[in-house]
C-alpha positions in Angstrom: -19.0 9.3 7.1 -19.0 7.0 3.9 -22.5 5.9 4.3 -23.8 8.5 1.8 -21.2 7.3 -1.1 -22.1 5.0 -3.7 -20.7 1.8 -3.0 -17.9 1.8 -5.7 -16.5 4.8 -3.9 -16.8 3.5 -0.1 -14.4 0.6 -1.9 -12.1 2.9 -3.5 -11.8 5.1 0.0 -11.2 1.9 1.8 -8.2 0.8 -0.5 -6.8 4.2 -1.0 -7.1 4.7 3.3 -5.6 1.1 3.3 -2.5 2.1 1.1 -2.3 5.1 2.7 -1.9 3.2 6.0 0.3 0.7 4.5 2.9 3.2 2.9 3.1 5.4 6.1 3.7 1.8 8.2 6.3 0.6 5.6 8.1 4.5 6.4 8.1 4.3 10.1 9.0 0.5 9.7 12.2 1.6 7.7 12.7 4.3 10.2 13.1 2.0 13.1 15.1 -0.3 11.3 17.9 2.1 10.4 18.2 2.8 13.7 18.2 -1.0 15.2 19.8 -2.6 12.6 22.7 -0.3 11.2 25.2 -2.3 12.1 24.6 -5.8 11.1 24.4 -4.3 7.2 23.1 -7.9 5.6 20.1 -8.1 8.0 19.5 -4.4 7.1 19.8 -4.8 3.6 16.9 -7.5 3.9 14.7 -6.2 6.0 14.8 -3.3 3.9 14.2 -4.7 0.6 11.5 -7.5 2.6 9.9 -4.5 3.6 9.8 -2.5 0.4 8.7 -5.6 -1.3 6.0 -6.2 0.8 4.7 -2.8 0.2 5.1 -2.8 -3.8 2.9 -6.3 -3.7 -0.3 -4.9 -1.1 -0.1 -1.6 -3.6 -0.4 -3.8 -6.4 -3.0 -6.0 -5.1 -5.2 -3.2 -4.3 -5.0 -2.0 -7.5 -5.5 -4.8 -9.3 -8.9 -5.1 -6.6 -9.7 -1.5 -7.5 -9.5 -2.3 -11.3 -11.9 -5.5 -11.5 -14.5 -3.1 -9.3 -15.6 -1.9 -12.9 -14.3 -3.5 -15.6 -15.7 -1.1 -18.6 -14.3 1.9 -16.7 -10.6 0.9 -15.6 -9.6 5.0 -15.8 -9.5 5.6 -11.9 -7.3 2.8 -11.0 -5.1 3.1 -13.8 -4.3 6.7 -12.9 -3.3 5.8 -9.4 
């Protein structure tokens, strides 16, 4: 389906799908943890903020990928 697109967009619907992925994961990962965890409240607390962590750094990350992608241009991945 992406074989059409120039290859500046095939990377930016890679790392958008990617995040995409990632944030619905980190949601269903702090679904199941409320439930199995509610009562031991300091490994809950952690796995929380490990998890919500985790997902502020891959965000990042791919961001900071999508911006060196084209340097003169940074517009795209500074709006996201």
């Amino acid at each position: 389906a992406l074989r059409g697109l120039w290859p500046e967009v095939q990377d930016t619907c890679t790392s958008l799908g990617l995040m995409l992925l990632l944030v619905l994961f980190m949601g269903l990962a702090r679904v199941v943890t409320r439930l199995q965890l509610h009562r031991f409240m300091m490994a809950h607390t952690f796995v929380l903020e490990f998890l919500a962590t985790f997902q502020l750094c891959f965000c990042t990350h791919e961001l900071q990928l999508l911006s060196e992608q084209e340097p003169a241009h940074p517009t795209w991945p500074l709006t996201l």
